[in-house]
PLY file of the C-alpha trace (Angstrom):
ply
format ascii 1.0
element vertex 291
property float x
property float y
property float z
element edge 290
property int vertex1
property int vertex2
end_header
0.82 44.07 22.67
3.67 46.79 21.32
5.91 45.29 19.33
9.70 45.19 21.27
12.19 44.27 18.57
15.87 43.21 19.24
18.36 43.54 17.51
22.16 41.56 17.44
24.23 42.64 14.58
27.68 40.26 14.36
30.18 42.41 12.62
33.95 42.05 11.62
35.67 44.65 9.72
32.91 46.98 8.62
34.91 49.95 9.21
33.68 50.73 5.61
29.90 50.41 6.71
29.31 50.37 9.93
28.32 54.10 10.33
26.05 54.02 7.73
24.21 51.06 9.31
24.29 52.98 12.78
22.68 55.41 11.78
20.29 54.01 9.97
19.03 51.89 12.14
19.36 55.12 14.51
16.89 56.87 12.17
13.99 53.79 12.63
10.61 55.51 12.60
9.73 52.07 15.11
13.38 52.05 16.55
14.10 48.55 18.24
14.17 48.15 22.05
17.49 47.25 22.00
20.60 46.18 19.32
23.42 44.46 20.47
26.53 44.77 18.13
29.09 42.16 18.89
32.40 42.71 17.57
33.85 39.42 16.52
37.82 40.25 16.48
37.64 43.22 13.82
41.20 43.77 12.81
40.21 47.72 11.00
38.35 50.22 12.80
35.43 49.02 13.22
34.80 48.49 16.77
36.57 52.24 17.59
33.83 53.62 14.95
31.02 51.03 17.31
32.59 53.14 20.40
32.34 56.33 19.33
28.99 56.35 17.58
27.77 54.57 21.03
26.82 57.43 23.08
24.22 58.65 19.97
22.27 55.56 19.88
20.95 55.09 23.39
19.29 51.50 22.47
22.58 50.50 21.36
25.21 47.96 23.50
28.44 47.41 21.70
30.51 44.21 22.86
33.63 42.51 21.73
33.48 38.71 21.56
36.34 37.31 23.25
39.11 35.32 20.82
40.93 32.28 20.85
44.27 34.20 18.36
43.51 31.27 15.87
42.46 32.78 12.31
40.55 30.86 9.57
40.35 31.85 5.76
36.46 31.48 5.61
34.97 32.16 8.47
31.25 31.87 6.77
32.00 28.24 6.39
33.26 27.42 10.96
29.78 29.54 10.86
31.13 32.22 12.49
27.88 34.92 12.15
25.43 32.81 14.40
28.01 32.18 16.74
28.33 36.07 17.71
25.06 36.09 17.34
24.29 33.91 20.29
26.96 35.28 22.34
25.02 38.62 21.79
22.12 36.61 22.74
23.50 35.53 25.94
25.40 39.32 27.05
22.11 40.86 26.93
20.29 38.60 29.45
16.92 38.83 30.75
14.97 40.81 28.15
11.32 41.08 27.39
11.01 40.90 23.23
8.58 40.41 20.89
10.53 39.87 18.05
14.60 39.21 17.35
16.47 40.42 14.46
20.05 39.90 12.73
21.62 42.51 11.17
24.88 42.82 9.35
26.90 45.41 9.52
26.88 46.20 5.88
23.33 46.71 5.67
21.90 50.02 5.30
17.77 50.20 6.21
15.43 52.84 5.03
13.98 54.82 7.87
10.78 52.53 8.00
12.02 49.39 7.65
11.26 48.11 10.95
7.74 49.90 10.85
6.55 48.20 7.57
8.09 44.82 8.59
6.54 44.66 11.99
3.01 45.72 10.01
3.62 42.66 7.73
3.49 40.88 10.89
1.07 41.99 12.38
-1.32 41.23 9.35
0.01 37.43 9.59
0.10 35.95 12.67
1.57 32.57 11.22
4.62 34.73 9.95
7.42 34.04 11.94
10.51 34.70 9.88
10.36 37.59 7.49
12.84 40.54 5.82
12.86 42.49 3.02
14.78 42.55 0.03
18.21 43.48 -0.71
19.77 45.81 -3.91
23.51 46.09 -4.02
25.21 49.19 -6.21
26.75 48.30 -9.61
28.37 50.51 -12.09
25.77 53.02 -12.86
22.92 51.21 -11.10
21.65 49.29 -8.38
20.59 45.61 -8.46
17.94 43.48 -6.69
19.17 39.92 -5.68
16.44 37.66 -6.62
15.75 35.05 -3.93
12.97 32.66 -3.80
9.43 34.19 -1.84
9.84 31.42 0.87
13.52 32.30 1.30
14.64 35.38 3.91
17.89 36.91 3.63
20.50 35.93 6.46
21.66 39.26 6.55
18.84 41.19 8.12
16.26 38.11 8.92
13.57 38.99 11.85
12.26 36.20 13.52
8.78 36.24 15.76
9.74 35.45 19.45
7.12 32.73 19.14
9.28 31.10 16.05
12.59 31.67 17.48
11.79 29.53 20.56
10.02 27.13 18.42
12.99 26.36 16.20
15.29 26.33 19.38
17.44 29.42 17.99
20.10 29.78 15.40
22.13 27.04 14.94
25.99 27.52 14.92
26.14 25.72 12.01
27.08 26.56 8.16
23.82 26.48 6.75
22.12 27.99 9.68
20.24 30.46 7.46
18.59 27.75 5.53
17.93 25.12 8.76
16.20 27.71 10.69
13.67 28.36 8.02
13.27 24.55 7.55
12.49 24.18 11.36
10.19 27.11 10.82
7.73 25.85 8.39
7.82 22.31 10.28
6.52 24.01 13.07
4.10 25.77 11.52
5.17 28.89 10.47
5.62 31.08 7.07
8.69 31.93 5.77
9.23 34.56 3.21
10.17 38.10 1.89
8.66 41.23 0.65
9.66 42.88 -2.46
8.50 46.33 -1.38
10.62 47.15 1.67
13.96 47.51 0.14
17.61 47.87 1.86
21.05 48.56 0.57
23.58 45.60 1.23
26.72 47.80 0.61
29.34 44.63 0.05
28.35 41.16 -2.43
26.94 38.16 -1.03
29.64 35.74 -0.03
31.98 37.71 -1.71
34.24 38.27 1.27
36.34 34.64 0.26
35.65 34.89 -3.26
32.51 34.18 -6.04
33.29 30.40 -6.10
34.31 29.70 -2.61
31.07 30.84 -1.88
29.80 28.72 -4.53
31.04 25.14 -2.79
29.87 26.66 0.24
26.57 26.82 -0.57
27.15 23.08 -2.01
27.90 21.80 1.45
25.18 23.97 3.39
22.51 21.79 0.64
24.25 18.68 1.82
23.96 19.57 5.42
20.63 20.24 5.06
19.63 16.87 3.78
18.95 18.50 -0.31
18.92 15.63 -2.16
21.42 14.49 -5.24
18.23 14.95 -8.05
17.94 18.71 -6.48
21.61 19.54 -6.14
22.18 18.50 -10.01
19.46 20.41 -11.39
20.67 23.86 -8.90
24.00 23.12 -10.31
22.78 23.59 -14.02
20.84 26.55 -12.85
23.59 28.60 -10.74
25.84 27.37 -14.37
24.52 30.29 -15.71
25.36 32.89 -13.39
28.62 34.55 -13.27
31.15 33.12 -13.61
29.66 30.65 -16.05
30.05 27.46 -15.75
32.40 27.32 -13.26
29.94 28.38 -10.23
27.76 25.64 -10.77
30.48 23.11 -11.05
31.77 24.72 -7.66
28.32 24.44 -6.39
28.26 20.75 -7.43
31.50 20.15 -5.89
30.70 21.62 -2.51
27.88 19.43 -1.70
30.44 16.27 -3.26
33.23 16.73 -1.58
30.80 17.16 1.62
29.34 13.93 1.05
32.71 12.51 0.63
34.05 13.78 3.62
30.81 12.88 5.88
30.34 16.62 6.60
27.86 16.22 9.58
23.99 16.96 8.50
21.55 17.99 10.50
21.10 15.46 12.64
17.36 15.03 12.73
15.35 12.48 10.88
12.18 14.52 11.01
13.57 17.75 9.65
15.42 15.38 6.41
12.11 13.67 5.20
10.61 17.33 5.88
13.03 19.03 3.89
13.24 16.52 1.07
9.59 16.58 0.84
9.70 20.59 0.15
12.20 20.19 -2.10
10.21 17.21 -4.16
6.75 19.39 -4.05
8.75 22.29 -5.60
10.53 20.28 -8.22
6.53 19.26 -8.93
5.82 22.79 -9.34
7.99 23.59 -11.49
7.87 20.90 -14.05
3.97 21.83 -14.31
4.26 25.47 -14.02
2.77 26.55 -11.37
0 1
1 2
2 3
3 4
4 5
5 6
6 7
7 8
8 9
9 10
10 11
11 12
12 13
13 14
14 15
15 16
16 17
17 18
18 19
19 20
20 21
21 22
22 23
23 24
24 25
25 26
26 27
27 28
28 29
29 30
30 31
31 32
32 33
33 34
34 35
35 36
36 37
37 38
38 39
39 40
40 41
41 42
42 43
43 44
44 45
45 46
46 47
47 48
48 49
49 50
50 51
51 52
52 53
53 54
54 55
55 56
56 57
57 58
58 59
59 60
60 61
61 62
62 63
63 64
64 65
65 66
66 67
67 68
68 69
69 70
70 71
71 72
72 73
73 74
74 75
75 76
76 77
77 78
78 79
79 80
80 81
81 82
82 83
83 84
84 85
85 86
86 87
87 88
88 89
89 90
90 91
91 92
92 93
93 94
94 95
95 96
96 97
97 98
98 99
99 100
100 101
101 102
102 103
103 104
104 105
105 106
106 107
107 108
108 109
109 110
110 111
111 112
112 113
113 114
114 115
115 116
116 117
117 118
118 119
119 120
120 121
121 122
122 123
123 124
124 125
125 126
126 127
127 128
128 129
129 130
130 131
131 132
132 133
133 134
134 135
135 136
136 137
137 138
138 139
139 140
140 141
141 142
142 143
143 144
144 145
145 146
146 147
147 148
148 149
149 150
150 151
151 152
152 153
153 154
154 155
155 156
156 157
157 158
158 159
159 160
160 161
161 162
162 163
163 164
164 165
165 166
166 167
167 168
168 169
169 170
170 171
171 172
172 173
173 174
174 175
175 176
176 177
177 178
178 179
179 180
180 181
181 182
182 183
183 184
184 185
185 186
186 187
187 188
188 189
189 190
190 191
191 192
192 193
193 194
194 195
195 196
196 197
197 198
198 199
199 200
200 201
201 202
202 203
203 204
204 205
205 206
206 207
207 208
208 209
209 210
210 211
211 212
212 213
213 214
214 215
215 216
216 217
217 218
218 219
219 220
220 221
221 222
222 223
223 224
224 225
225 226
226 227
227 228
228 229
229 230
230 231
231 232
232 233
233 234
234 235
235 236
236 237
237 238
238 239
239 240
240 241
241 242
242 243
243 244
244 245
245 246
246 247
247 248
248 249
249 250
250 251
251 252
252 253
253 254
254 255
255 256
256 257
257 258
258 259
259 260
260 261
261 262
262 263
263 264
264 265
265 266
266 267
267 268
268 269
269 270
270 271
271 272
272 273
273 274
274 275
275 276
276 277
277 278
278 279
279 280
280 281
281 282
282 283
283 284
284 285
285 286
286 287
287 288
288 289
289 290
């Protein structure tokens, strides 16, 4: 069966980026079926830039989400991303796919990504959420963000059409990046990424609100997600060391805390908590002995 690939790219002020991303998703040696870009209340130029490039990309649908006028200062955290993404989802209807992709719109792809990615899939029928792997320019260089083999980037994750109705969707939830894989592997499925297909994330991380905002955020997407207190501690001591030091592992720490202490709602599934703490307890095994 030909691969059909779709692709729904939530975006908010990527006036900075969002042409580069155009056209290189335009330049796909296995271009995607279709790509829904859903403006979600851009205040810059971005959704002028979606407008104008429109007419060049003929797989491409541009929509603006409709807004309530209330603003938030981290909209990563009221999960903002997946919730475009499933009004995307729902503007484009009836369509036939094969596989369904999310994009950002600060991520630029080399001419075969999708070609090499949909080959990885094709070799691995159990494969159901895959990417590749990011670099992002520093002075004088460019830098690969290290994420664990199991893990796939939120930014530009592809899902198999299979998985995606397995897991029930995206969840609009903070932590949605990390539940879906979860749901993934319970049902069967691999998770992972692959070192040698390489894009260009042209803006940090969770940097939009700031390196230790992001920090606690990622503290209360492990408490969501049912992490346990043993595995949060020993992340903590790990993300200590990154930059800056210290202080983003005691963020870290005190995201998943102040979480617990506010009764943050988790994912509200017994079978997915004893699955997840069981992953996390077989990897804390692996690493004591090595392997």
């Amino acid at each position: 069966m030909r691969a059909r690939v779709l692709i729904i790219s939530p975006v908010r002020n990527e006036s900075a980026n969002i042409e580069r991303t155009v056209r290189a998703v335009a330049a796909q040696t296995c271009p995607p079926a279709a790509w829904i870009v859903v403006d979600d209340g851009s205040t810059d130029d971005t959704l002028d830039i979606l407008r104008a490039l429109g007419p060049d990309v003929a797989f491409l649908q541009v929509h603006a989400r409709p807004q309530d006028g209330t603003t938030v200062p981290d909209r990563l955290a009221i999960a903002a991303a997946p919730r475009a993404f499933n009004y995307g989802l729902s503007a484009l209807g009836e369509f036939d796919f094969t596989h369904v992709a999310k994009l950002d719109g600060d991520i630029e792809l080399p001419p075969d990504y999708l070609e090499r990615l949909l080959e990885r899939f094709g070799a691995d029928p159990l494969l159901g959420i895959a990417c590749g792997n990011l670099v992002e320019p520093r002075p004088g260089r460019m830098e690969i963000l290290p994420i664990p083999r199991h893990h796939v980037h939120g930014a530009l994750k592809c899902y198999t059409r299979g998985c995606f109705d397995a897991i029930g969707g995206i969840q609009e939830r903070l932590g949605w990046d990390t539940i879906d894989e979860t749901y993934a592997r319970m049902r069967g499925y691999a998770t992972r990424n692959f070192d040698e297909i390489v894009a260009v994330h042209h803006r940090p991380l969770g940097s939009a609100d700031g390196t230790l905002r992001g920090r606690a955020r990622h503290g209360r997407c492990a408490y969501i997600a049912h992490f346990s207190p043993v595995w949060v501690t020993l992340r903590s001591l790990k993300i200590a060391r990154s930059r800056p030091r210290v202080m983003s592992g005691v963020a870290f720490l005190y995201g998943y805390v102040m979480a617990a202490a506010r009764r943050t709602e988790q994912v509200p599934d017994p079978e997915f908590r004893r699955y997840a703490r069981a992953e996390l307890r077989g990897r804390m095994r692996r690493a004591i002995v090595g392997h």
